[in-house]
C-alpha positions in Angstrom: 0.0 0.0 0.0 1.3 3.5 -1.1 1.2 6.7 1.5 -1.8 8.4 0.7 -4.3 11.0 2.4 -6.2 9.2 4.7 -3.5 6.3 5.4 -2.0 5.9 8.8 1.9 5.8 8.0 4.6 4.5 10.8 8.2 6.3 9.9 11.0 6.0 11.8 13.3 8.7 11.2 16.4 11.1 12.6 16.8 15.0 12.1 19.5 16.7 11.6 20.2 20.7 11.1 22.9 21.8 8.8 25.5 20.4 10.7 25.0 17.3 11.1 23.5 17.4 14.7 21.1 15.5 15.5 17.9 17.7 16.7 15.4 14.6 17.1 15.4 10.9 16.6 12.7 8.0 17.0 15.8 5.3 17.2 15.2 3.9 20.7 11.3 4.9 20.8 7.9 3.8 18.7 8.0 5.2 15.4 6.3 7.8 14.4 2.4 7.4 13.4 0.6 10.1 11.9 -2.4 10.4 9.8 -1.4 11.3 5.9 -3.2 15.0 4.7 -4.1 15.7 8.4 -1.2 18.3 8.9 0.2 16.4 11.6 3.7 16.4 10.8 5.3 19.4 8.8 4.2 19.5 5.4 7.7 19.6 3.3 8.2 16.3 4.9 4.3 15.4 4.4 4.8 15.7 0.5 8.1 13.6 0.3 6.4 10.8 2.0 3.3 10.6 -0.6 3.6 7.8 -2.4 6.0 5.6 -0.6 5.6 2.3 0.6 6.5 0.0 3.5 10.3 -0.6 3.5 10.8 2.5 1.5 13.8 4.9 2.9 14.5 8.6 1.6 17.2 10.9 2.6 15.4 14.8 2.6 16.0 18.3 3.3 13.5 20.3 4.3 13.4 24.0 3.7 12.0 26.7 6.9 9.2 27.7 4.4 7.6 23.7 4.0 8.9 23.2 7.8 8.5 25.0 11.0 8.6 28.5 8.7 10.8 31.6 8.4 11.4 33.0 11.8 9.6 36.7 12.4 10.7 39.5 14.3 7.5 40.1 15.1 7.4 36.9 17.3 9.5 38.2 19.8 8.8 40.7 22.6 10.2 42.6 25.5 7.8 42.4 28.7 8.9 43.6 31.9 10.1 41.6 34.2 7.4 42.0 36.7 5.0 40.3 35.1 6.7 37.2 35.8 6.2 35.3 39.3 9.5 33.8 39.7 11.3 36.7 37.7 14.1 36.0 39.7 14.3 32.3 38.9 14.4 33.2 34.8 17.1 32.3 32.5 18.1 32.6 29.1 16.5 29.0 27.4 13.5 28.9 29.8 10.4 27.9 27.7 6.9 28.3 29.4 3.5 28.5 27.5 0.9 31.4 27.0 -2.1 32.4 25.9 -2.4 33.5 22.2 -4.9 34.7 20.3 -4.4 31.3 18.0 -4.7 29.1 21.3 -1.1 27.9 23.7 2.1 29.0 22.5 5.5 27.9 23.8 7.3 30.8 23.8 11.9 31.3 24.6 13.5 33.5 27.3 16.0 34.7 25.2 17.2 37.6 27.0 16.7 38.9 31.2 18.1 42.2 32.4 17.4 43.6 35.2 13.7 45.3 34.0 12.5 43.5 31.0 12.2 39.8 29.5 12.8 39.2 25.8 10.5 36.5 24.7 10.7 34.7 21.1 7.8 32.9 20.5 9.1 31.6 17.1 9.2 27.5 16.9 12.9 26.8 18.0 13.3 25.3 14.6 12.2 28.3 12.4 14.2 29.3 10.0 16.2 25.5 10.3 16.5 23.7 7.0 15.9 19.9 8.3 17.5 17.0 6.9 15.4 14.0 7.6 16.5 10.0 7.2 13.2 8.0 7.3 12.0 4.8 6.6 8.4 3.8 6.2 7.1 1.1 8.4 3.9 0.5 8.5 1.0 2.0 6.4 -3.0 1.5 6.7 -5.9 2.9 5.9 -7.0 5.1 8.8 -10.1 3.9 10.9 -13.5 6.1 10.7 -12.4 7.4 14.0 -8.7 8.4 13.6 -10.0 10.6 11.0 -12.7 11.7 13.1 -10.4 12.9 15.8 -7.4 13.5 14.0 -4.9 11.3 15.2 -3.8 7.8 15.2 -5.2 5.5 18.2 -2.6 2.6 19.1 -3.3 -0.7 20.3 -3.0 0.2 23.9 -5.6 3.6 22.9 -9.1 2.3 23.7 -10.7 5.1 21.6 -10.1 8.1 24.3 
């Protein structure tokens, strides 16, 4: 069976950035299981997976604009440090989530002096070209409701 929309594909897979680091791995986990069409992985690699089939392996680089996107200025922000609880427990890396108007967003400390906070709320990977090694291991034809909700249900996934 190819990778089509509506197929539940298994991939197991590294990333790497430019070079040659690895950002994210599934060796030593479950592969990855996502829903084909249903935007649940980026879409660059989406579109290199179509049409693949169990055993298939692809080397693939992954430009920001089909990945986690450009990064934008705009994303980041200066708030004072006030409006933090434990402002003096903050350091540069911290990530912590807020409320945006387009729902919770992880957002960076990138920067704490001694009145504001400079917050990126870009996806750490923005603006990363990712090079992913996958191979396919499994593909399906997504239940009724797996498409319904989105997501895959595994075996040990009673339908909750």
């Amino acid at each position: 069976m190819e990778i089509a929309e509506k197929t539940v594909v298994m991939i197991e897979y590294t990333l790497t950035d430019d070079a040659g680091a690895v950002v994210d791995t599934s060796e030593g986990h479950e592969p990855l299981s996502y829903i084909q069409g249903s935007r649940n992985i980026i879409p660059g690699l989406e579109s290199a997976l179509e049409g693949k089939s169990v055993g298939d392996s692809l080397r693939v680089s992954i430009p920001p604009e089909k990945g986690y996107g450009v990064r934008q200025d705009s994303l980041m922000a200066q708030v004072p440090r006030d409006r933090f609880e434990s402002a003096d427990q903050l350091t540069v890396g911290m990530q912590f989530q807020t409320q945006a108007e387009s729902g919770i967003q992880v957002v960076t400390v990138v920067e704490v002096d001694d009145d504001t906070v400079t917050v990126d709320a870009n996806h750490p990977l923005a603006g990363s070209t990712l090079n992913f090694e996958v191979s396919v291991v499994e593909v399906r034809n997504a239940t009724p409701e797996e498409l319904e909700q989105g997501h895959v249900h595994g075996p040990e996934d009673h339908g909750h």
